[in-house]
C-alpha positions in Angstrom: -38.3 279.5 32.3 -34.9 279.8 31.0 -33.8 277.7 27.4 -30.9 275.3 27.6 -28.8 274.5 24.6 -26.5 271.9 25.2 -24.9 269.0 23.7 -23.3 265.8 25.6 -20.6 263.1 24.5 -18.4 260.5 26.0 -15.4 261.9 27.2 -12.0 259.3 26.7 -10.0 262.0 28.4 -9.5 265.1 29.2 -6.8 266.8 27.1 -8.9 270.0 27.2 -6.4 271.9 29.1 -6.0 273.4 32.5 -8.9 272.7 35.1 -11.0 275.9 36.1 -12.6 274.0 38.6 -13.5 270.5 40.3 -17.2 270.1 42.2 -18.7 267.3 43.5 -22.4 267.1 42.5 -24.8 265.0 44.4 -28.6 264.7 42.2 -32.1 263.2 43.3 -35.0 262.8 41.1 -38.6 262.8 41.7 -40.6 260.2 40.9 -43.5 260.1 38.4 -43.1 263.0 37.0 -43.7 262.5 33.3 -42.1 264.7 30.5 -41.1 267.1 33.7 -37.9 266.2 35.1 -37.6 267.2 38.7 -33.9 267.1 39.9 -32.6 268.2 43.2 -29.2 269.3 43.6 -26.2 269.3 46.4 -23.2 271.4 45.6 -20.5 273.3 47.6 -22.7 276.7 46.0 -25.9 275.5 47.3 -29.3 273.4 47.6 -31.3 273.9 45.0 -34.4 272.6 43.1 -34.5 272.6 38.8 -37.2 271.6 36.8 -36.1 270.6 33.0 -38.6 270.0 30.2 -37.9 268.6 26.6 -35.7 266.4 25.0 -32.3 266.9 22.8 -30.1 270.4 22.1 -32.6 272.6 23.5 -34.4 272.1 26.7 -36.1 274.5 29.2 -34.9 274.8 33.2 -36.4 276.8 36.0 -34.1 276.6 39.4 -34.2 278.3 42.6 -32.5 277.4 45.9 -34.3 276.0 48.9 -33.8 275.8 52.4 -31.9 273.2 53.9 -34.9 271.8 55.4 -37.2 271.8 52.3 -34.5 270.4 50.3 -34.0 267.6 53.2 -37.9 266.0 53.0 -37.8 266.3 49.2 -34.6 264.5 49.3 -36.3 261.3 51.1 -38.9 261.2 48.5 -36.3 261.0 45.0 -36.5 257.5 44.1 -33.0 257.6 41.5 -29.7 259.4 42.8 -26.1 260.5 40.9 -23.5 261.6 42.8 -20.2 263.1 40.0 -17.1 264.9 40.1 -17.7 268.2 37.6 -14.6 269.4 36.2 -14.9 272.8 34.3 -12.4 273.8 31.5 -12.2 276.6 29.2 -11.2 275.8 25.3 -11.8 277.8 22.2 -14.5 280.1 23.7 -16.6 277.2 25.3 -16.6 276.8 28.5 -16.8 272.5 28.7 -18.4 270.3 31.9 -16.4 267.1 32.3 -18.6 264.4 34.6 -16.6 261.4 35.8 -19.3 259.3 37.7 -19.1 257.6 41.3 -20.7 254.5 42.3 -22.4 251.9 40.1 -21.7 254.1 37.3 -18.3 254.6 38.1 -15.7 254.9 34.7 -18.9 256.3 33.1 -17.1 260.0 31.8 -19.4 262.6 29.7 -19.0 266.1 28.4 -21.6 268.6 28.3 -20.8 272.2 26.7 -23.5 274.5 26.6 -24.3 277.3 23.7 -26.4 280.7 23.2 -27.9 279.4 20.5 -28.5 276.6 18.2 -26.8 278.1 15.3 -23.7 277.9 17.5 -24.6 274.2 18.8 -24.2 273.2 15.2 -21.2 274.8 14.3 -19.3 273.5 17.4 -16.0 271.6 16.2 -15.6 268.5 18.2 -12.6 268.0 20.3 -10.7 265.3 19.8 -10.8 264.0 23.7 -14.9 263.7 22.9 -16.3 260.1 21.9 -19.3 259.8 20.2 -22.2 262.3 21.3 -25.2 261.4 23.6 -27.6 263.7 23.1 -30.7 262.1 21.8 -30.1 258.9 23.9 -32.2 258.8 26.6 -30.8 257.0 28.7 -27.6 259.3 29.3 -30.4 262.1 30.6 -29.5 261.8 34.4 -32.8 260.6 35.7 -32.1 257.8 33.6 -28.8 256.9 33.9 -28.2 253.2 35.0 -25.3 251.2 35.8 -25.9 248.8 32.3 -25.4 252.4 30.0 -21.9 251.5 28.7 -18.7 253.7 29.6 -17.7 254.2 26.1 -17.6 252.4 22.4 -15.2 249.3 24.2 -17.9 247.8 26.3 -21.5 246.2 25.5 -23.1 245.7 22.3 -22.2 247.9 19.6 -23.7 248.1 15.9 -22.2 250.6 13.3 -24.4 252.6 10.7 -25.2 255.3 9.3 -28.4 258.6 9.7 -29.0 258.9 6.1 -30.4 262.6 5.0 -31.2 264.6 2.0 -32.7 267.6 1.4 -35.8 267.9 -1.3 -38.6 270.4 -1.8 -40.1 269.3 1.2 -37.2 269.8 3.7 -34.9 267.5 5.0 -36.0 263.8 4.8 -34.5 260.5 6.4 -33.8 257.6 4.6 -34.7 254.6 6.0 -35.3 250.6 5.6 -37.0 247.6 7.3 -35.2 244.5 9.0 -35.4 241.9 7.6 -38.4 240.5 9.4 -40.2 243.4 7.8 -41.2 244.4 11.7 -39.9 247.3 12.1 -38.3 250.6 10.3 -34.3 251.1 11.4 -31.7 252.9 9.6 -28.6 250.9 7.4 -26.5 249.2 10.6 -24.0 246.6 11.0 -21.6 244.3 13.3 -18.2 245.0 13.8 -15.6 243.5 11.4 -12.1 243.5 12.1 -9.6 245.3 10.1 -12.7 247.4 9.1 -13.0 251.4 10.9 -16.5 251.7 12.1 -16.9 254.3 9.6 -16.1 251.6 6.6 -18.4 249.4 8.4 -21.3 252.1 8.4 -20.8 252.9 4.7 -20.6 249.4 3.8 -24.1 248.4 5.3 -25.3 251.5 4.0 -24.5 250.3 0.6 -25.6 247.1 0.9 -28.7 247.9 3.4 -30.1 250.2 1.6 -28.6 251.6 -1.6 -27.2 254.6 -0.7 -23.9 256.6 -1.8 -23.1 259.8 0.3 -20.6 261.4 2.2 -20.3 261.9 6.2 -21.2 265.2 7.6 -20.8 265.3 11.5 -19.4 263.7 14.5 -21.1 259.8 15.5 -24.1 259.5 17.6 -25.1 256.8 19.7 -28.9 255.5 20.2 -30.2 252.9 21.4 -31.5 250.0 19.6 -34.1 247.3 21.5 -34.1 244.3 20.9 -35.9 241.0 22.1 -32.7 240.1 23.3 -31.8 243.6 25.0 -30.7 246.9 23.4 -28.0 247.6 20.7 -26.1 250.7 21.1 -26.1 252.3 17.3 -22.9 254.5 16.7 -24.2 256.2 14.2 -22.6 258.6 11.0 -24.8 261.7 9.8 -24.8 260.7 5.6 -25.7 263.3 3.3 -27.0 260.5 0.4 -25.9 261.7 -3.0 -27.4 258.6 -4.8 -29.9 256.1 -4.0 -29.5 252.8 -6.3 -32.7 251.5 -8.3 -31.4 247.7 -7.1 -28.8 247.3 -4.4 -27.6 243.7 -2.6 -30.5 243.6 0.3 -33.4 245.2 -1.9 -35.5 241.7 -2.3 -35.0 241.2 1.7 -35.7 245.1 2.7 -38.0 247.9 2.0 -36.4 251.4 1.5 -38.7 254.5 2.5 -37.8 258.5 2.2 -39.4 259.8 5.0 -39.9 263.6 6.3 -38.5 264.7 9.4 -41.8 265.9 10.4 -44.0 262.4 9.4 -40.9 260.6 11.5 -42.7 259.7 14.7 -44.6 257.2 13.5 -41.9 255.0 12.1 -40.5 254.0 15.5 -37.9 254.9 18.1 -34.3 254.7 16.1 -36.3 256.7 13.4 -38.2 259.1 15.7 -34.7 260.0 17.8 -32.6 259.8 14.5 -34.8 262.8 12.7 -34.9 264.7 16.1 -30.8 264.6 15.9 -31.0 265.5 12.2 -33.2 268.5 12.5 -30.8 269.7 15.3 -27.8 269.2 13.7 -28.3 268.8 9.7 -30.0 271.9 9.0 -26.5 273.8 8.1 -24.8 271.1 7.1 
């Protein structure tokens, strides 16, 4: 079984140069198939059927083509269907995959570039025509993918923070605090203001949240947030905190925690997903 090491974004546009090639893609996925994703593919090059394991940069894929009759009766039995137009280009050595979506996810546009190894997954500079990157959201994995994902950072419910980080004797640690209700452990987020860039609004709440100076160290990631009253969609800064204040605005209404990357998965989803993104993408930082 082959390793996949990939990162995905929103794509705004596609000022990426000329177009290698355009495909139409058609995808089915099998249902109940826990942790294994079982995806079956329609392409000009083929039929084929992949199996994917794992969650963020790197994943693992075994695919092999079927017969057209084999592919049809597995096709019946996928219970969740994509159909996209891929559009490859070439820039700076990377070879990128631009998605624009059909159907009820139509205006739904995502980048995927893929990389021989993580070290080079971290160090990719971000074009400009990518929005904020997807890859520890769930629901932009395929088999998930519904028509209420939004298309980009103008549509549905948006809060801005930040993924607070340090690094100590013990590795790299997340810094994070409780709402307000004391129910459950988040990281420092915040509406909207106007005249405010959602960076200023991240570092403000992260002051104010939290207690915590730093400076921004890679490009915003989106997770999702759930709520009673539906999910959030967190566009989130990576913060390398360079001081954490003894007293800060919200510190009688929140409790602040350092917490290791590895002791993460027990504080919650946003936590759990937000020190999965860090260890990916922190460790050179």
């Amino acid at each position: 079984m082959a390793s996949e090491i990939e990162r995905k974004f929103f794509c705004e546009n596609t000022r990426l140069g000329e177009v290698l090639s355009s495909t139409r893609l058609e995808q089915g996925y099998l249902p109940d198939t826990g942790a294994t994703e079982i995806r079956l593919r329609r392409s000009p090059s083929g039929l084929k059927l992949t199996l994917k394991s794992g969650t963020g940069v790197q994943r693992y894929e075994w695919e092999i083509p079927l017969p057209a009759a084999d592919f049809e009766a597995l096709w019946l039995r996928t219970a969740h269907r994509v159909a996209k137009v891929r559009q490859r280009f070439q820039w700076k050595g990377h070879v990128i995959e631009v998605d624009r979506y059909e159907g009820a996810l139509e205006g739904l546009v995502t980048a995927e570039v893929e990389f021989g190894s993580l070290a080079k997954a971290r160090s990719f500079s971000v074009p400009r025509a990518f929005g904020p990157e997807l890859t520890w959201d769930p629901r932009f994995k395929n088999r998930s993918l519904a028509p209420t994902v939004p298309r980009g950072l103008g549509m549905g419910d948006w809060s801005y923070g930040v993924l607070p980080y340090r690094r100590s004797s013990r590795g790299l640690e997340l810094v994070a605090v409780t709402t307000r209700r004391h129910d459950r452990w988040i990281v420092p987020k915040g509406q909207p203001e106007a005249g405010r860039t959602a960076e200023q609004v991240a570092l403000a709440e992260a002051d104010e949240e939290a207690g915590i100076e730093g400076h921004v160290t890679g490009h915003p990631l989106v997770l999702p947030y759930s709520r009673d009253t539906g999910t959030t969609n967190l566009l989130l800064f990576p913060l390398l905190v360079t001081k954490l204040a003894d007293r800060w605005l919200e510190s009688g209404q929140r409790e602040r925690r350092i917490i290791p990357l590895a002791e993460a998965a027990s504080f919650g989803d946003v936590v759990r997903l937000g020190a999965q993104a860090l260890s990916e993408i922190a460790a050179e930082n």
